[in-house]
DRENDO-1510 file (C-alpha; in Angstrom, 1 decimal, always signed):
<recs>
REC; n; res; u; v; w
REC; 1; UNK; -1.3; -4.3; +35.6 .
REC; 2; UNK; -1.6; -8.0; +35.5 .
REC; 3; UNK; +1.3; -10.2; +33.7 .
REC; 4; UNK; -1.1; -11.4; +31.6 .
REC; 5; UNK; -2.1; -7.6; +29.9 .
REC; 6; UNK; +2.1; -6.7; +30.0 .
REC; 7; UNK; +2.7; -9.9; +27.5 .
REC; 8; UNK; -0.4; -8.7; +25.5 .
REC; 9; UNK; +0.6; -5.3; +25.1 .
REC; 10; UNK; +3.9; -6.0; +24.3 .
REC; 11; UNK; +3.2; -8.5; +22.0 .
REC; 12; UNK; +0.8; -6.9; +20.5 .
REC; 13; UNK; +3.9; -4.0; +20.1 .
REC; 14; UNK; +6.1; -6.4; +18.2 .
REC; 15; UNK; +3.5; -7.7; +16.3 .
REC; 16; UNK; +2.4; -4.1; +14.7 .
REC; 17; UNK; +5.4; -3.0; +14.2 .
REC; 18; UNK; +7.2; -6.3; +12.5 .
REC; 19; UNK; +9.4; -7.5; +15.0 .
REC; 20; UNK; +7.4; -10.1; +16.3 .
REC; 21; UNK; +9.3; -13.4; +16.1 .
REC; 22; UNK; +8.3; -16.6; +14.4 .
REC; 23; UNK; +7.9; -18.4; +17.9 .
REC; 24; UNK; +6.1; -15.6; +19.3 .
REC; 25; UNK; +3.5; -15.6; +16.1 .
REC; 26; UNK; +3.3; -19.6; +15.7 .
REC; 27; UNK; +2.4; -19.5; +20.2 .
REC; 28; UNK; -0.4; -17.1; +19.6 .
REC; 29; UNK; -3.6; -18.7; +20.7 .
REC; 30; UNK; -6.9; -18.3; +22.3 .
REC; 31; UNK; -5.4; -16.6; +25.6 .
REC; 32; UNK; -4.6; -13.3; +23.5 .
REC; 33; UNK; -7.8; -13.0; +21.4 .
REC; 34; UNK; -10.0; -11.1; +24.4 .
REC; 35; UNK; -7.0; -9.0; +24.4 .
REC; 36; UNK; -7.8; -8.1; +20.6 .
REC; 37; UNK; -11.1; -8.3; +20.3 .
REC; 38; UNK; -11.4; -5.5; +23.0 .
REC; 39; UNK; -9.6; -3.2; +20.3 .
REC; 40; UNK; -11.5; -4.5; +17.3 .
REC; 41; UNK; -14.9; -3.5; +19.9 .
REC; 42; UNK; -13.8; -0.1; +20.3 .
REC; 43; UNK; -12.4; +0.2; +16.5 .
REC; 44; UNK; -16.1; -0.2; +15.7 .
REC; 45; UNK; -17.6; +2.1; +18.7 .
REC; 46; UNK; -15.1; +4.4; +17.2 .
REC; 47; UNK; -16.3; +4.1; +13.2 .
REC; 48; UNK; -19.8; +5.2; +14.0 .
REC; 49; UNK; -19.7; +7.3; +17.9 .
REC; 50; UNK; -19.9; +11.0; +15.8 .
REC; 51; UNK; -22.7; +9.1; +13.3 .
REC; 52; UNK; -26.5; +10.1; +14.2 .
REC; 53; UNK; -27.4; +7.9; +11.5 .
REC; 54; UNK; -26.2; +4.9; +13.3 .
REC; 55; UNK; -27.8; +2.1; +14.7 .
REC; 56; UNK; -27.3; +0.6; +18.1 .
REC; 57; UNK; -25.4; -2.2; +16.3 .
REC; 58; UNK; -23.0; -0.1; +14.3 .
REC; 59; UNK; -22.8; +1.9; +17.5 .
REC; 60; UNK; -22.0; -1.3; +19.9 .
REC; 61; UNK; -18.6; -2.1; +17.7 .
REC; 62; UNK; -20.5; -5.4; +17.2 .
REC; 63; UNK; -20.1; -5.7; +13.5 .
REC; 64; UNK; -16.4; -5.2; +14.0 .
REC; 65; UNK; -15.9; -8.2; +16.3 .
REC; 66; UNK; -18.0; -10.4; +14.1 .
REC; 67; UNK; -15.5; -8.9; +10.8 .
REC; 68; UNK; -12.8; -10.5; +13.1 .
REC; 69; UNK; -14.1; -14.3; +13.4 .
REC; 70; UNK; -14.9; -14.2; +9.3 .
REC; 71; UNK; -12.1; -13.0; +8.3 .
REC; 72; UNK; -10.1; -15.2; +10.5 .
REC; 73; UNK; -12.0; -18.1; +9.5 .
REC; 74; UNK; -11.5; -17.2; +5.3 .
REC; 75; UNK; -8.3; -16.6; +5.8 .
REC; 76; UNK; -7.4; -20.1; +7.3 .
REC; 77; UNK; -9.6; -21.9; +4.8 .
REC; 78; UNK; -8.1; -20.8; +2.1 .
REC; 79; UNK; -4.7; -20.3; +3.1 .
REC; 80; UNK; -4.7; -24.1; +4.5 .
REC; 81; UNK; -3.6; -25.9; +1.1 .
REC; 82; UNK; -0.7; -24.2; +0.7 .
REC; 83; UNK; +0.4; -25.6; +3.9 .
REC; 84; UNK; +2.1; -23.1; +6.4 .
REC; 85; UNK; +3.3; -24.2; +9.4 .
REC; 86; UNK; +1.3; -24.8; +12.7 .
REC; 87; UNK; -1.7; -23.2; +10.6 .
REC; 88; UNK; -4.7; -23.6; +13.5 .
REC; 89; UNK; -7.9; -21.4; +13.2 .
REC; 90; UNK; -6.5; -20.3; +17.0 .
REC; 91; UNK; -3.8; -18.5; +16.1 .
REC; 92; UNK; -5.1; -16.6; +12.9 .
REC; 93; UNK; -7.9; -15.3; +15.0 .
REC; 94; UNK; -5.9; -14.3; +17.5 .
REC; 95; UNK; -3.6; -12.4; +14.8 .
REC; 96; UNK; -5.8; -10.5; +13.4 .
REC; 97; UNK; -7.8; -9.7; +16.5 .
REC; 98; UNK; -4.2; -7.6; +17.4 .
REC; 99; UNK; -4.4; -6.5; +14.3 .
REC; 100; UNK; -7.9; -4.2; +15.1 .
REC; 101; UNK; -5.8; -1.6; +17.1 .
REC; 102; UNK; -4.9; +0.4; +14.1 .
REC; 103; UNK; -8.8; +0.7; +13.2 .
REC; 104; UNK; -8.9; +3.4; +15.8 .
REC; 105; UNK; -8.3; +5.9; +13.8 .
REC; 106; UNK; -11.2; +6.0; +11.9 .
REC; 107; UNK; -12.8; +7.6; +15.3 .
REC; 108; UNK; -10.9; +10.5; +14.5 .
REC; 109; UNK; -13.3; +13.5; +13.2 .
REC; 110; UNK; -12.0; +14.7; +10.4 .
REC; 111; UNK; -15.5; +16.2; +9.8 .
REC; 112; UNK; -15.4; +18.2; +12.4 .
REC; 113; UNK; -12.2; +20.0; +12.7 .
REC; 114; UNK; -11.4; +20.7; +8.6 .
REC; 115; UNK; -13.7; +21.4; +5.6 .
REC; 116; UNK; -15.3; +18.7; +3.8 .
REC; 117; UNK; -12.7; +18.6; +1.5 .
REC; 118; UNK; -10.1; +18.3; +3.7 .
REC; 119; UNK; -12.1; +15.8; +5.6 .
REC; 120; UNK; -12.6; +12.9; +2.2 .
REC; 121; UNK; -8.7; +13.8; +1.4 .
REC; 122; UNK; -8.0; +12.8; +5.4 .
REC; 123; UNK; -10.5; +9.9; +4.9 .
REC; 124; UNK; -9.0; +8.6; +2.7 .
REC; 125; UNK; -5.5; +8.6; +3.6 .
REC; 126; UNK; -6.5; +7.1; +6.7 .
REC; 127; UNK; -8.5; +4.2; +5.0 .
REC; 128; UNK; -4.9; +3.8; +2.4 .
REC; 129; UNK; -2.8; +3.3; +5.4 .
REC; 130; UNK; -4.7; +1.5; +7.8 .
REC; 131; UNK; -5.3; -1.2; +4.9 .
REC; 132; UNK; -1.9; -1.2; +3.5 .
REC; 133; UNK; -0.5; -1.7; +7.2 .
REC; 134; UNK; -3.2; -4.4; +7.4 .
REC; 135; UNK; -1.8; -6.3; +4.6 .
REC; 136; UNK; +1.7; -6.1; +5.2 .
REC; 137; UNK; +1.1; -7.3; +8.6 .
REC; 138; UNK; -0.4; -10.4; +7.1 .
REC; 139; UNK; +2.6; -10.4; +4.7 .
REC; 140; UNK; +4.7; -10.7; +7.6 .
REC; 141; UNK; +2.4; -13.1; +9.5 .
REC; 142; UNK; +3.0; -15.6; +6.2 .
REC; 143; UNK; +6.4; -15.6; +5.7 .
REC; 144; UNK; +7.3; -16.0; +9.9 .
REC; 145; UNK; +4.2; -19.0; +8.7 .
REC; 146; UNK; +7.5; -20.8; +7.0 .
REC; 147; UNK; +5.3; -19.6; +3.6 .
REC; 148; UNK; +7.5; -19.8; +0.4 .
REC; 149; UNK; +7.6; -16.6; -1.5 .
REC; 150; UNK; +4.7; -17.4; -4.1 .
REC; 151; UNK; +2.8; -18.9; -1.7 .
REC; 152; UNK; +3.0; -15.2; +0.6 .
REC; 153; UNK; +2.2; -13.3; -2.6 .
REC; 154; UNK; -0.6; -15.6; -4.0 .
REC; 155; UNK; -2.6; -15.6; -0.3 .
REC; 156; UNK; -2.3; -11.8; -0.2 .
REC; 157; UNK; -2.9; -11.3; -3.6 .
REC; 158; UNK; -5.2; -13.7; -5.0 .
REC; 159; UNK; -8.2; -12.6; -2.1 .
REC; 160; UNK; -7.6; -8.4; -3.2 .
REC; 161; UNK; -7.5; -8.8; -6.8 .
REC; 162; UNK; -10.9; -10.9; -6.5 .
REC; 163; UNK; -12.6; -8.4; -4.3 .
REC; 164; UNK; -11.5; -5.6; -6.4 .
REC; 165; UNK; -12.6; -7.6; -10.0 .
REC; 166; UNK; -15.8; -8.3; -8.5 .
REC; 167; UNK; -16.6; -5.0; -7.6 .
REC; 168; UNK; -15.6; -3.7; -11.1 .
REC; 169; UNK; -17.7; -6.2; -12.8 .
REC; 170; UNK; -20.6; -5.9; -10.7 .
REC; 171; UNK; -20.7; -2.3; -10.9 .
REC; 172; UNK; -20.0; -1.9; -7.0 .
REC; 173; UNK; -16.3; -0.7; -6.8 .
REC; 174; UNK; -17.5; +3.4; -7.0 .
REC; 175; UNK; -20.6; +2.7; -4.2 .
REC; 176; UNK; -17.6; +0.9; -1.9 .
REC; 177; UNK; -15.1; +3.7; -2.2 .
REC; 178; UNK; -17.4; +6.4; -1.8 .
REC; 179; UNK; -19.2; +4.6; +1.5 .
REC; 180; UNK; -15.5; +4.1; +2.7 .
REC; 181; UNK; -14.7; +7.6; +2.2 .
REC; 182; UNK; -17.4; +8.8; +3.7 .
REC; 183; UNK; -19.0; +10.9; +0.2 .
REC; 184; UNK; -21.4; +10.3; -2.7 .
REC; 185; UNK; -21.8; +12.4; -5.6 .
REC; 186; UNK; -25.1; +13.7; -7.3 .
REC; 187; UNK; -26.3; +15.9; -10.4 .
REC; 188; UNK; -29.8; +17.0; -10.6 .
REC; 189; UNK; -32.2; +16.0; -13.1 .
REC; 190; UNK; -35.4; +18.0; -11.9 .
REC; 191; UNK; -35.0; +21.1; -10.0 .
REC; 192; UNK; -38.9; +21.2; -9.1 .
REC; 193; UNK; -38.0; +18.3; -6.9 .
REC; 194; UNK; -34.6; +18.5; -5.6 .
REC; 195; UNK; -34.7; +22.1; -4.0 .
REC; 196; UNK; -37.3; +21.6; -1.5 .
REC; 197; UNK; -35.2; +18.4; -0.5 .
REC; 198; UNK; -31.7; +19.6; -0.3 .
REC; 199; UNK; -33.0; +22.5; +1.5 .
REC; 200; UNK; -34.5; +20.3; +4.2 .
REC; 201; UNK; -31.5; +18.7; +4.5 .
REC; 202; UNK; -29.5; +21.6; +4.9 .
REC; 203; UNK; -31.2; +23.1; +7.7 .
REC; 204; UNK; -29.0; +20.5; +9.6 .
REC; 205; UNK; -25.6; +21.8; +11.2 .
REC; 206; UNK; -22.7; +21.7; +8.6 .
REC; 207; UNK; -21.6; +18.7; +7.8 .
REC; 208; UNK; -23.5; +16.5; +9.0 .
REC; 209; UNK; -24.5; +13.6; +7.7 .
REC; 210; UNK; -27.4; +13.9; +5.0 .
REC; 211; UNK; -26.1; +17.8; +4.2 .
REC; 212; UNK; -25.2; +18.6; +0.7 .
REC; 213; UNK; -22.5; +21.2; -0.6 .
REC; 214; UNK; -22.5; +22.2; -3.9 .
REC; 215; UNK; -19.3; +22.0; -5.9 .
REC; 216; UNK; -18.1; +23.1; -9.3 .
REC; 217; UNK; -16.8; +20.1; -11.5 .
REC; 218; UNK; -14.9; +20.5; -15.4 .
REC; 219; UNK; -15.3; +17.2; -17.2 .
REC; 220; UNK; -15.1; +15.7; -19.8 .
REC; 221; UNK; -18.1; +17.5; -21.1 .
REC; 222; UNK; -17.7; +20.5; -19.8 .
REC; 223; UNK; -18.6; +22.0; -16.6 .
REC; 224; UNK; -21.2; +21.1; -14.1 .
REC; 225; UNK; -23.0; +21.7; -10.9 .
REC; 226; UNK; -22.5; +18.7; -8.6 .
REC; 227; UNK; -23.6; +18.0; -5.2 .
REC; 228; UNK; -22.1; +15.8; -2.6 .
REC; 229; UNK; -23.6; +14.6; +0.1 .
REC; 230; UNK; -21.2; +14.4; +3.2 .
REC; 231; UNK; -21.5; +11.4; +5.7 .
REC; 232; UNK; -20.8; +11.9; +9.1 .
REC; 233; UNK; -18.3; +9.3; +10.9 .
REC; 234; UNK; -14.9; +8.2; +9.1 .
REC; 235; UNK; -15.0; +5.9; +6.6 .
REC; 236; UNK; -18.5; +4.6; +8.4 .
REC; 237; UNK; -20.7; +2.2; +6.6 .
REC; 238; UNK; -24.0; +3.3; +7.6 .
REC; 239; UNK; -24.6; +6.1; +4.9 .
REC; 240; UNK; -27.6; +6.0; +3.2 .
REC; 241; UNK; -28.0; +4.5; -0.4 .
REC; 242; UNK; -31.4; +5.7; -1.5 .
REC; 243; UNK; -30.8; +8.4; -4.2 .
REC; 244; UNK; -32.3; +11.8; -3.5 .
REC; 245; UNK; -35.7; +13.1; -4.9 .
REC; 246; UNK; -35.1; +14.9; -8.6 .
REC; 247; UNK; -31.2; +14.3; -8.7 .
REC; 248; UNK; -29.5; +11.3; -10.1 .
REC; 249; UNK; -25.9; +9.6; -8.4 .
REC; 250; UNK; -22.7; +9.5; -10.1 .
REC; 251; UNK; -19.9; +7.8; -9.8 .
REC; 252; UNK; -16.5; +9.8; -8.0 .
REC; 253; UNK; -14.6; +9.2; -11.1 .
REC; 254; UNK; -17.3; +9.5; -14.0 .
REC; 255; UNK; -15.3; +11.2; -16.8 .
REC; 256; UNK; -18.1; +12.8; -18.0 .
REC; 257; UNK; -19.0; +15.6; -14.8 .
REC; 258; UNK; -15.7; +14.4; -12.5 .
REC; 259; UNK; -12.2; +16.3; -13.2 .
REC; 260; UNK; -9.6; +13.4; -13.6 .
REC; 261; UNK; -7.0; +13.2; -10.0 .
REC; 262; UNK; -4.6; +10.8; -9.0 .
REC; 263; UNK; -6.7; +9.3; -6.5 .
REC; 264; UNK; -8.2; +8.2; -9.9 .
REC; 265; UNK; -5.5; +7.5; -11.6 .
REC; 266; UNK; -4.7; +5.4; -8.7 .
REC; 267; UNK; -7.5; +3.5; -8.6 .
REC; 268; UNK; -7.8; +2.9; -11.9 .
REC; 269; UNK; -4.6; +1.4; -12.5 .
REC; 270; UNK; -5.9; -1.1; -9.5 .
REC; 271; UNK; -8.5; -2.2; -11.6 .
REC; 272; UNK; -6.6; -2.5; -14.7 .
REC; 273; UNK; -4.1; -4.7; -12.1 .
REC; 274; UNK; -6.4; -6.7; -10.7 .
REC; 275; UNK; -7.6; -7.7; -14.3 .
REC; 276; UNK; -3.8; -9.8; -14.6 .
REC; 277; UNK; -4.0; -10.5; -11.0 .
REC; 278; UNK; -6.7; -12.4; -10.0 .
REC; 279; UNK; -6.0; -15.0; -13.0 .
REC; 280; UNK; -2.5; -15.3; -13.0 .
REC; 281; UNK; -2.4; -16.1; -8.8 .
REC; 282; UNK; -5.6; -18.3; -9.4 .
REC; 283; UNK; -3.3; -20.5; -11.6 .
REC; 284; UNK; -0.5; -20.3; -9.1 .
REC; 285; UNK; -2.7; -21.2; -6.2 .
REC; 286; UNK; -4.1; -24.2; -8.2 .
REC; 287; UNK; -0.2; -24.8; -9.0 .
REC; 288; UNK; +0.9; -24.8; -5.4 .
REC; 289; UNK; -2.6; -26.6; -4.0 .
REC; 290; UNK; -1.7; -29.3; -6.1 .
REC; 291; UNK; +1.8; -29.4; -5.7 .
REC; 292; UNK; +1.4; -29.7; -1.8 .
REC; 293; UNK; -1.3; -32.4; -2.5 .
REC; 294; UNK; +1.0; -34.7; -4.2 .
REC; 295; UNK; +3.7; -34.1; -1.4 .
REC; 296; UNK; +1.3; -34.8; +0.7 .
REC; 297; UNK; -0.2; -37.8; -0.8 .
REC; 298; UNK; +3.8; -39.1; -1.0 .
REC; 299; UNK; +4.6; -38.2; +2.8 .
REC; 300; UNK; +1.5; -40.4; +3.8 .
REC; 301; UNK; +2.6; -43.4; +1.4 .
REC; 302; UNK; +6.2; -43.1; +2.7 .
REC; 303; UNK; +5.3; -43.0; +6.5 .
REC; 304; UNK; +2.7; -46.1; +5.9 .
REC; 305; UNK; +5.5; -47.6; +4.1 .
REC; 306; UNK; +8.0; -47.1; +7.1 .
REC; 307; UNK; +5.5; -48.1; +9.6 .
REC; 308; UNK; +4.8; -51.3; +7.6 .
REC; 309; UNK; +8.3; -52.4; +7.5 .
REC; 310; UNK; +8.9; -51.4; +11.0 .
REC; 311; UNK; +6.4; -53.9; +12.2 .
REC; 312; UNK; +7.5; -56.0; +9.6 .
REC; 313; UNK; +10.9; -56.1; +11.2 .
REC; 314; UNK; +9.7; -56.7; +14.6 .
REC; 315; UNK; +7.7; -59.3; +13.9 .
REC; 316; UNK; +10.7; -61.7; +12.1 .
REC; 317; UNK; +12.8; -60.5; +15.1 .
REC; 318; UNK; +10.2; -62.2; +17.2 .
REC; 319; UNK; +9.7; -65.4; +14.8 .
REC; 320; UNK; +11.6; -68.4; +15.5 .
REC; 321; UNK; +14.7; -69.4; +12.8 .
REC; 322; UNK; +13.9; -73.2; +12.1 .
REC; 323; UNK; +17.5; -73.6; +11.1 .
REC; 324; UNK; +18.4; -73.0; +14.8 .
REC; 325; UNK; +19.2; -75.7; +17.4 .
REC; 326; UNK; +16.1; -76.6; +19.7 .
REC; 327; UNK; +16.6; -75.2; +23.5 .
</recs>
């Protein structure tokens, strides 16, 4: 094994498991990101290999290693004016390439060795630790960044509590969740047309993606007849968003046909969060952005200052005294 692939793993060691140092983090730089962008390749081979529904793109790990370059570029953009240290668009790629290794287990098929509702709970577990690992990394990535304390918490903060707000206002938070999970949820509205279909679709192997199980559900309205349709591939992206013949799509934590969990709980205390969140560490990003502007603006005036008198100082040094005797 070349020298080069023994300082890539073993950074890549310390860096995942938070005992990378501050001069190991601020030397990152191009030379390690083919290193990480293999793993963010086969994170994405992995996401979609046990998918039939995938593309050739999902299936290349493509989409993955393009995810790397816009987040990295996002992240330095708008973590720029609060001024970390040696803050180049090098090393944040190269950071969160190494971060793509723990992305892997998504290839694991859940769907294939448990039931399908073993397989959502599993999915979704996975997809909770992967991301909170994820963002403690870049926790730790800040602060080793010289980062104060509000300035860590506002550039992790401020970019989740936006994503989530905007999904809860737009309507798109249930959709996300349920494509990330890897299930959708359905009640039908015309049995004339939905029986023909789900039996079509059933006739593939269990599931597959595309098949349906029926479930019994107790909500707020009583009890229903609901069925899921299970996607192939954890937490894959690819799942289809057209909405079956005669049945009509529900959200995973619609009171009125879904039992209440703590998954729900969960996530509806994240919205209720993110409500506070978003404006209270937009005011503190303005707050710090214009804090470091000023220092900024002061450091510039201070050194031009300095350089001003230095030359100033050199130049009478060079200038005759006319009170002196002539040579």
């Amino acid at each position: 094994m070349s020298e080069w692939l023994k300082t890539c793993f073993r950074l890549q060691f310390r860096v995942l498991t938070f005992r990378a140092t501050a001069d190991e983090l601020f030397n990152l730089g191009w030379k390690h990101v083919p290193f990480g962008l293999f793993w963010a390749l086969l994170a994405g081979i992995g996401r979609a290999w046990d998918n039939p529904n995938a593309n050739i793109i999902f299936r290349s790990g493509a989409p993955s290693v393009l995810y790397v370059f816009v987040l990295s570029i996002f992240l330095w953009l708008f973590i720029a004016p609060l001024r970390p240290e040696r803050w180049r668009i090098s090393r944040v790629i190269a950071f969160v390439s190494l971060t793509s290794l723990p992305g892997v287990l998504y290839a694991v098929p859940f769907e294939m060795i448990t039931s399908p509702d073993d397989a959502i709970v599993a999915n979704g577990i996975l997809l909770l630790i992967v991301a909170s690992w994820r963002v403690a990394l870049l926790s730790f990535f800040l602060w080793k960044s010289k980062l104060s304390v509000w300035g860590t918490a506002t550039a992790v903060c401020l970019p989740l509590s936006i994503i989530i707000l905007g999904l809860v206002m737009t309507d798109r938070l249930e959709k996300t969740v349920a494509v990330m999970g890897g299930f959708r949820y359905f009640v039908v509205e015309n049995e004339t047309l939905a029986k023909p279909y789900l039996d079509e679709q059933n006739k593939k192997p269990n599931f597959s993606a595309g098949t349906y199980d029926k479930i019994q559900t107790r909500g707020a309205q009583g009890k229903h007849t609901v069925y899921r349709e299970f996607s192939h591939g954890a937490a894959n992206n690819t799942m289809r968003t057209d909405v079956p013949p005669g049945m009509r799509e529900i959200g995973w934590d619609d009171p009125e046909y879904m039992p209440p969990t703590p998954v729900i709980a969960v996530a509806r205390a994240l919205n209720m969060a993110s409500t506070f969140a978003a404006p209270f560490f937009g005011v503190v990003y303005v707050i710090i952005c214009c804090k470091n502007l000023v220092q900024f603006v002061s450091e510039r005036i201070k050194k031009r200052r300095n350089s001003v008198t230095l030359t100033g100082g050199e130049q009478s040094n060079e200038t005759p005294d006319s009170d002196s005797p002539l040579p």
